[in-house]
C-alpha positions in Angstrom: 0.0 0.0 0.0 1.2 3.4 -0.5 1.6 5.5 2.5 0.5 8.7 0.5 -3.2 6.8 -0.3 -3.8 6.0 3.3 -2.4 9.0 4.8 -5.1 10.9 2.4 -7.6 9.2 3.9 -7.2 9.2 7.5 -6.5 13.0 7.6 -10.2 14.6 8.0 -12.1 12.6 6.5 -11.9 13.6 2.8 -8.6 13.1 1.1 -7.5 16.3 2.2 -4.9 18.7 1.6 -5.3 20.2 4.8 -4.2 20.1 8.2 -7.0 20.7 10.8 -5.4 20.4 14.1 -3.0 23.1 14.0 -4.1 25.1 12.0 -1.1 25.2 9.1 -2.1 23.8 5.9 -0.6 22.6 2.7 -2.3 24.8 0.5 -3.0 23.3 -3.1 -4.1 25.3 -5.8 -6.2 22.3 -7.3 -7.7 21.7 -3.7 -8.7 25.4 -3.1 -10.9 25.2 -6.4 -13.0 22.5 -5.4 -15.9 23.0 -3.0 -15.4 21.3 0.6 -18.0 21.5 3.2 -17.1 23.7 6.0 -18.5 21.2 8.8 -14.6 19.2 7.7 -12.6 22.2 6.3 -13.3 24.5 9.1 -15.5 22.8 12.1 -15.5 20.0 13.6 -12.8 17.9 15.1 -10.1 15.6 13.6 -12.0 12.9 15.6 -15.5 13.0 14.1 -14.1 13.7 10.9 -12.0 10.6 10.4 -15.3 8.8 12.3 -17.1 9.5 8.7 -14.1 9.2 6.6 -14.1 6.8 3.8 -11.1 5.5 5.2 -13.1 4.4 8.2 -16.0 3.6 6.4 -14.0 1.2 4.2 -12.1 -0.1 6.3 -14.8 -1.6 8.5 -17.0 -2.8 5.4 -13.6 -5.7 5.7 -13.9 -5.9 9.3 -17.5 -6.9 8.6 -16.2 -9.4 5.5 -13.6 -10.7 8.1 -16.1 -11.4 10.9 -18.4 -12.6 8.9 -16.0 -15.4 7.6 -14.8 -16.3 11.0 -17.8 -16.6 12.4 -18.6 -19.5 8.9 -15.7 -21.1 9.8 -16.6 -21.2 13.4 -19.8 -23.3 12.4 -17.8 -25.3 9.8 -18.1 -23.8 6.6 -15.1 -24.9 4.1 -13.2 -21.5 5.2 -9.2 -22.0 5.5 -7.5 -20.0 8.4 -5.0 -19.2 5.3 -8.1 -17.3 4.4 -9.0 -15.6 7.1 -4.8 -14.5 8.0 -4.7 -13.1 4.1 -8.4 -11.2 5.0 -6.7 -9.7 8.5 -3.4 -9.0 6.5 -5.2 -6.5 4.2 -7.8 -4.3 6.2 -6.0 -1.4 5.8 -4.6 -2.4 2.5 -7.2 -0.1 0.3 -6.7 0.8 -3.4 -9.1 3.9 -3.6 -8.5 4.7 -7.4 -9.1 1.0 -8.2 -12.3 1.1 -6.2 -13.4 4.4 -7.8 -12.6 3.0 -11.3 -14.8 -0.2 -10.4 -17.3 1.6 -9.1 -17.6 4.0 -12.2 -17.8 0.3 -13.9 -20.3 -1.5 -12.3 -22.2 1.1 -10.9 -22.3 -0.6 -7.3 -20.1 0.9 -4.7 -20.2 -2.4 -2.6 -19.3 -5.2 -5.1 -16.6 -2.5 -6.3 -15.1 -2.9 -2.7 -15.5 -6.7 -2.8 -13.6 -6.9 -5.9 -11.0 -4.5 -4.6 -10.6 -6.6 -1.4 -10.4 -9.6 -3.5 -7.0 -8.5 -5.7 -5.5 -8.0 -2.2 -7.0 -11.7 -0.8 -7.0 -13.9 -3.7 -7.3 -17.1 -1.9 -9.8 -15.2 0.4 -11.7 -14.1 -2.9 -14.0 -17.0 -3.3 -15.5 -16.6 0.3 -15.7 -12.6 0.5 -19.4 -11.5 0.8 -20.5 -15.2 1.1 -24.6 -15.2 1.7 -24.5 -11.1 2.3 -26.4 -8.2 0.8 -24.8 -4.6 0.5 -26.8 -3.6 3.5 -25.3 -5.9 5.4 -22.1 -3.9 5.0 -23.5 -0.9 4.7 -26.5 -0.8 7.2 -23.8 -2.8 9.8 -21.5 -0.2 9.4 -23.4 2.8 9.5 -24.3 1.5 13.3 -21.0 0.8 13.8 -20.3 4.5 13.6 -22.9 6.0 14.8 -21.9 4.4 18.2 -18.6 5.4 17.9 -19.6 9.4 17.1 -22.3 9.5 20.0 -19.5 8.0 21.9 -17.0 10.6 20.9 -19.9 13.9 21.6 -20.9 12.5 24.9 -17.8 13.4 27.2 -18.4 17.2 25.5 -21.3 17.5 26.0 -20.5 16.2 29.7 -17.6 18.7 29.9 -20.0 21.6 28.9 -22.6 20.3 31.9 -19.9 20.4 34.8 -18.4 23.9 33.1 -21.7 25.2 34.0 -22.2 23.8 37.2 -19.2 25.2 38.5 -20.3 28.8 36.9 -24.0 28.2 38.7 -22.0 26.7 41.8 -20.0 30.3 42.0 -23.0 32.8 41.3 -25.6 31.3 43.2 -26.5 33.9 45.2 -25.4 36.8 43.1 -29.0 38.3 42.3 -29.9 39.5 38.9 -33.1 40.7 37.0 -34.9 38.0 36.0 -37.1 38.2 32.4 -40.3 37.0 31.6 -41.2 38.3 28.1 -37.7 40.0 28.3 -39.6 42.5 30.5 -37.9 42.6 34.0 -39.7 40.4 36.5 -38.9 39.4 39.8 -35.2 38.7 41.0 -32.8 35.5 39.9 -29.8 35.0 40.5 -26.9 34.4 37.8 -26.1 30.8 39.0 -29.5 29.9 39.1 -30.0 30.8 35.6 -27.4 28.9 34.6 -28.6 25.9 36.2 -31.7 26.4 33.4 -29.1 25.5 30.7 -27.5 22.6 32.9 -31.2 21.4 33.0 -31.7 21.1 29.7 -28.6 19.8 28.9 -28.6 16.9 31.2 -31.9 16.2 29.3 -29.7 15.8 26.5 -27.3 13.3 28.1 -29.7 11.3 29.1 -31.4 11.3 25.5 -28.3 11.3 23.8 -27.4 8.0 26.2 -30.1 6.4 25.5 -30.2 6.9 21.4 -26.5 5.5 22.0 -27.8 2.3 23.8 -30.9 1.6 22.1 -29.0 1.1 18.9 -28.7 -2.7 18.0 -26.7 -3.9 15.0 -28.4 -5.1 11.8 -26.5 -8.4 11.8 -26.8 -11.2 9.1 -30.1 -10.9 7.8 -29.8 -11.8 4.2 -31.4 -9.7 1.0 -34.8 -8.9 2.9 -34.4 -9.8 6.1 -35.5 -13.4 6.6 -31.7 -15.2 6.4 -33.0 -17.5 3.5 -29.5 -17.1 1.9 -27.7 -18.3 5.3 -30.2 -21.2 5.9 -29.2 -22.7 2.5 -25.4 -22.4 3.2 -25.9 -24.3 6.3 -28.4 -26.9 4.9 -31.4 -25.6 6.5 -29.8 -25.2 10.0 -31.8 -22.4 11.6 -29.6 -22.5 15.0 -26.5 -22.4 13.0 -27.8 -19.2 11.6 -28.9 -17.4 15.2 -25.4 -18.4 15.7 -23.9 -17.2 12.9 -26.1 -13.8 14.1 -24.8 -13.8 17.4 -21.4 -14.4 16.6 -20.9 -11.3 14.2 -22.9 -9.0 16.6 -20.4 -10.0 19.4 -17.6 -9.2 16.9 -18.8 -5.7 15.8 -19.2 -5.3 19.9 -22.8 -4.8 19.8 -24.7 -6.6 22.7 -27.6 -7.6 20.7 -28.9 -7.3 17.0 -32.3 -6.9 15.7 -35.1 -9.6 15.1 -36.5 -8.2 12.6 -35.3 -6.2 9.4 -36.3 -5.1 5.7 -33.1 -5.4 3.6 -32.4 -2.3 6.0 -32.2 -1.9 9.4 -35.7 0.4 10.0 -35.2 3.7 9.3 -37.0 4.6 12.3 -33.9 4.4 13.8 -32.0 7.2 11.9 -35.4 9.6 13.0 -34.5 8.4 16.4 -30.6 9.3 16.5 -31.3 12.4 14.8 -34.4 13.0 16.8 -31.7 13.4 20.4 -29.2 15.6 18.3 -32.0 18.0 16.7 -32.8 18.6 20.6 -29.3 19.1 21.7 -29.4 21.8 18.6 -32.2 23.5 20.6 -30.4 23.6 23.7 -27.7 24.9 22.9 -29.1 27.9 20.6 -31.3 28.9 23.7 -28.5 29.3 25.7 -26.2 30.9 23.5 -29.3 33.3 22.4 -29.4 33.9 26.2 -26.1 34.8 26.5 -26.3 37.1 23.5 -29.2 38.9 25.0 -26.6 38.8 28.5 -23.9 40.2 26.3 -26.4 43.3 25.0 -26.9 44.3 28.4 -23.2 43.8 29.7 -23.7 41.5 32.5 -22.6 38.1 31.0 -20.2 37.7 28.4 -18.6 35.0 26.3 -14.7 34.8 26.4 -13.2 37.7 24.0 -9.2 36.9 23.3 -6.6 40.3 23.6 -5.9 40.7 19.8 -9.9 39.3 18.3 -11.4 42.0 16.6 -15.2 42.5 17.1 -15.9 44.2 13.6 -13.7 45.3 10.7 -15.4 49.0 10.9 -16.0 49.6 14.9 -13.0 48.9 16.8 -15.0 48.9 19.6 -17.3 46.0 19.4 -17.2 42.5 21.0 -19.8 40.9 19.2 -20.4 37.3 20.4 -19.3 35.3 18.1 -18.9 32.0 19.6 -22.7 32.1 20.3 -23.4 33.4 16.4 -21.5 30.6 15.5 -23.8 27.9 17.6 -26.9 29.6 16.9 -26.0 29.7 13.1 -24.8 25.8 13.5 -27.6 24.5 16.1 -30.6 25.9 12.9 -28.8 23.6 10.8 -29.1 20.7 13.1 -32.5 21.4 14.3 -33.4 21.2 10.6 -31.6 18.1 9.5 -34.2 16.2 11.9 -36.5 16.5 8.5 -34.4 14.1 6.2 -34.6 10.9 8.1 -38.5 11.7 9.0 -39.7 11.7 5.0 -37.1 8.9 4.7 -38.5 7.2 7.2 -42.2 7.6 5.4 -40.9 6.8 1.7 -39.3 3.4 2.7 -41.5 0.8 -0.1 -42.0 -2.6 1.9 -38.0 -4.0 2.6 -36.6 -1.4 1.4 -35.9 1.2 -1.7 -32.7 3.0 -2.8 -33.7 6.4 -2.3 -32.8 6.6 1.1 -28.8 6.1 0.0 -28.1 9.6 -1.0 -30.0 11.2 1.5 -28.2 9.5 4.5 -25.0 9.8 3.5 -25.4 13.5 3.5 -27.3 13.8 6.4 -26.0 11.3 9.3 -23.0 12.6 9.3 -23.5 15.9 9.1 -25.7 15.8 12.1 -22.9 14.2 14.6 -20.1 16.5 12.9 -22.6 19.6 13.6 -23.4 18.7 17.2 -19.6 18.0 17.6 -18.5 21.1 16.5 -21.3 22.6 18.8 -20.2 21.5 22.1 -16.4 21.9 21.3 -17.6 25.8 20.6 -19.9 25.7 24.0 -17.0 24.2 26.3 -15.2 27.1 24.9 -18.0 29.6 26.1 -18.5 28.2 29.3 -14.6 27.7 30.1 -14.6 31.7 29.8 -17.3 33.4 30.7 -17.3 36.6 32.0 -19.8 38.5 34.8 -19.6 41.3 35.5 -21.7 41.9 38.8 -21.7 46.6 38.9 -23.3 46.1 35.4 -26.0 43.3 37.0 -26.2 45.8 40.6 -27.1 49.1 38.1 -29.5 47.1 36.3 -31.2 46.0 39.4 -31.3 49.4 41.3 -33.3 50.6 38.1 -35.9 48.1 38.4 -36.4 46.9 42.2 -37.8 50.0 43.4 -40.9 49.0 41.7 -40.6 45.3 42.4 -40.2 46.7 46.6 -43.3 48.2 46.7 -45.5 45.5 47.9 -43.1 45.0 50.8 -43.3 48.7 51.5 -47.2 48.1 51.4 -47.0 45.5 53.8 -44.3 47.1 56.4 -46.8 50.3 56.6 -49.9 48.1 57.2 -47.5 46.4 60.0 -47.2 50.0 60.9 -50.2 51.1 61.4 -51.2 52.2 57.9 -54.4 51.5 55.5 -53.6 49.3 52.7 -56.0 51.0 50.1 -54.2 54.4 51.0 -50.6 53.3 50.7 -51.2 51.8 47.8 -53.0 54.8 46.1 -49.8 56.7 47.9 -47.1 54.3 46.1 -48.9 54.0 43.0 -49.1 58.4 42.3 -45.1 57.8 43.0 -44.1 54.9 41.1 -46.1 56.7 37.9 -43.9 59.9 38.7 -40.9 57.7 38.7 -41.3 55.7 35.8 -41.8 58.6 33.6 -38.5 60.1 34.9 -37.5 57.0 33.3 -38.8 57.1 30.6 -37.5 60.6 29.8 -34.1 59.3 30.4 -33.4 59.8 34.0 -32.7 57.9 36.8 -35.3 56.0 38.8 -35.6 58.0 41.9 -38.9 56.2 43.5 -37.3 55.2 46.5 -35.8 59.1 47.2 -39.6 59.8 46.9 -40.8 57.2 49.3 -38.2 58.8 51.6 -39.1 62.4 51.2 -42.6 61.6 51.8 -44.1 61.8 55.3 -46.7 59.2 54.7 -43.7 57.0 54.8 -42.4 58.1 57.4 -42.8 54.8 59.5 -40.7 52.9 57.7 -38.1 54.8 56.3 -35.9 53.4 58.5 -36.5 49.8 56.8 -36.4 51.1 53.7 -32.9 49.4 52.8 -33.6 46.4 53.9 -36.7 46.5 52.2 -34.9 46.8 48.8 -32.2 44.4 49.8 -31.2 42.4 46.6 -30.6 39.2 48.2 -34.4 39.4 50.4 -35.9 38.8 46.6 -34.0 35.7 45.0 -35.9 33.2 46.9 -34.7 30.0 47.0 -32.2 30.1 44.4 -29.4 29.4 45.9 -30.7 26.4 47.5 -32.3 25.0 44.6 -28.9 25.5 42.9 -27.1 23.7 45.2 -29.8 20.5 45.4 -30.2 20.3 41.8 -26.3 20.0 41.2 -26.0 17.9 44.0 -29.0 15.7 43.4 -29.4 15.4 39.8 -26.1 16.7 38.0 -23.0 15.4 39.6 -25.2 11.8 39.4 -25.2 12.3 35.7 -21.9 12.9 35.0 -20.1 10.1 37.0 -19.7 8.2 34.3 -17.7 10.7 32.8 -15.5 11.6 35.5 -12.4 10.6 33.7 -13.1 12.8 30.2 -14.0 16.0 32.2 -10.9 17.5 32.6 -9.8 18.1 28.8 -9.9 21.7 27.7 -11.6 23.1 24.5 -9.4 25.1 22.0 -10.8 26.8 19.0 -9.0 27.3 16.1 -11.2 29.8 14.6 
């Protein structure tokens, strides 16, 4: 094999010029004038990438060819070891072109790979693909690496949940305006906020987990599903052919495979996997739209390097683009969840071939999108900047009106009629708020003070507008719900949190 050839492969993910990790590249004037999709040239990580390379693809389609002839020797088909040795020998041992010419000839991507993989095993040829369909190559390994990329998001993901605890952990009791309607509303605090996104993200983990663990592999089920090609080669055994089942399944290291099949695993179970990362596409724009919205007002910003320039015509800005970026990424994902669903509704019977196409575009841009996704989060929630004088200004504006059922209630305790102090506080508060409104200050608590009608309880009047008398319980629920329900979750994870995300872009 030539080094050159496999080395193309294995970079990421498309015979590429480029190097990703480190940003330098090999720039080739042939490569810059095709079109290459950003989610490779620019996104996601080396990782995913190769996880959807043809390399990887390829090279499992003979894993699958390998297994499947150990496991027919197992049960005593006429299958030499000399065989399977010359089949182990050449997994790697891929001639692309040739494959690309044979494909171009017969018009059949799989029996182009068979014949490929038989110039490099010819005493193996005879025995390649015996009793299989293409599905059962392509369907097999399509599970194979969907596993693999759920298990490559999932410690990200994981790494962006405990990022954010520790943020909520540290501002739990810093108060802050909460929104409802993005109208001010009664006080939050920061920390508690954030626990909002840690909610919704360990919804994801446990959706994502479960996607991961529902998936079965497809097995040896023959042209439409009901093994009738693997009963003949073993004479009408059916055990030998549960066996047969059993034995490949253990091989691909899937625990179980499923009973029943078209030609194709259902494609139900695309709409599933997608289903989980479509969601995780929604989290994670509401958060980052949240902390855009944080970063208008100045009280919560993303992480803004010493030499990044915000805009190209106002020095001055520090847009977040970090959160752009996911929003602009997650409405991709959130879309993709569409393909597999009409897929899904268009499959004739066993199967039809119109699915092909589709899935090879959209699978694997779903797992590289969400992986790109949560590198980019880590990176916002590894840096994330409060600034609490901003979050204090913005609250003295707005809790003088959100005080004055306490004042209400500290004059009835005084003495006072409810019906008058509320007439009392209400001719204020409309004096106020159109100070506001005309630019100025809100001054309603310096009214309350020069008024004599107040005059009981002007001495209460700062602790009355105390921030921290109006969060609540947020700092208790913060602490519960990370102690109760987040630090469970990731456990599993404990040895993949502490990795740190760099951006390259």
């Amino acid at each position: 094999m030539k080094p050159s050839r496999k080395m193309a492969a294995m970079r990421t993910g498309a015979n590429s010029r480029f190097s990703h990790d480190n940003g330098a590249a090999d720039y080739d004037k042939e490569e810059l004038s095709k079109y290459r999709s950003p989610l490779v040239a620019r996104y996601a990580s080396s990782e995913m990438a190769f996880n959807f390379s043809e390399f990887k693809k390829f090279t499992t389609w003979r894993k699958l060819w390998l297994w499947l002839a150990k496991a027919q020797q197992t049960l005593g088909l006429d299958i030499s070891d000399e065989q399977i040795k010359e089949m182990e020998a050449s997994i790697e041992d891929i001639d692309f072109e040739m494959a690309n010419q044979e494909e171009k000839r017969r018009r059949h991507d799989v029996m182009a790979h068979v014949y490929t993989f038989a110039q490099c095993c010819p005493k193996a040829a005879p025995i390649i693909h015996l009793g299989a369909t293409s599905c059962y190559v392509g369907d097999n390994t399509d599970l194979i690496v969907m596993k693999d990329a759920f298990n490559i998001i999932l410690p990200k993901l994981a790494r962006c949940i405990q990022r954010l605890s520790v943020f909520a952990d540290e501002y739990k009791s810093l108060p802050t305006l909460g929104f409802t309607h993005y109208q001010p509303a009664q006080l939050t605090t920061v920390g508690k906020r954030a626990c909002l996104w840690v909610n919704d993200l360990c919804m994801d983990l446990r959706n994502l987990c479960r996607a991961r663990d529902d998936l079965k592999f497809r097995g040896v089920k023959g042209t439409t599903g009901t093994q009738a090609s693997f009963l003949s080669l073993f004479e009408g055994n059916p055990e030998k052919v549960d066996v047969l089942d059993r034995l490949v399944t253990e091989m691909a290291g899937f625990k179980s495979a499923y009973i029943v099949t078209g030609q194709t695993y259902s494609r139900k179970i695309d709409f599933d996997v997608l289903a989980v990362l479509a969601g995780l596409g929604g989290s994670i724009h509401k958060i980052c739209t949240d902390i855009r919205l944080l970063a208008n007002l100045k009280e919560v910003e993303e992480p803004f390097e010493k030499d990044q320039i915000g805009s190209s015509a106002m020095p001055y800005k520090r847009n977040p683009m970090r959160c752009e970026r996911c929003c602009s990424l997650a409405r991709h994902l959130m879309c993709l969840i569409q393909d597999p669903l009409h897929t899904l509704s268009v499959q004739w019977f066993e199967r039809t071939l119109d699915d092909s196409a589709n899935r090879r575009i959209c699978l694997p841009e779903a797992f590289l999108t969400a992986d790109i996704l949560l590198t980019t989060l880590q990176n916002v929630t590894e840096g994330l900047v409060v600034h609490p004088k901003v979050i204090e200004k913005h609250i003295r504006q707005e809790l003088p009106f959100m005080a004055t059922e306490n004042i209400i209630m500290a004059m009835v305790k005084a003495g006072g009629n409810r019906q008058e102090c509320h007439e009392q506080i209400r001719v204020l508060s409309h004096q106020a708020g159109a100070k506001v409104k005309e630019g100025g200050e809100n001054d309603l608590v310096e009214r309350i003070r020069k008024s004599p009608f107040f005059s009981p309880v002007k001495n209460q009047l700062d602790k009355l507008l105390d921030p921290t008398t109006f969060i609540g319980r947020a700092p208790e629920q913060v602490t519960r719900f990370l102690e109760e329900e987040v630090k469970p979750a990731l456990k599993p994870f404990a040895h993949w949190l502490d990795e740190i995300a760099e951006l390259h872009l």
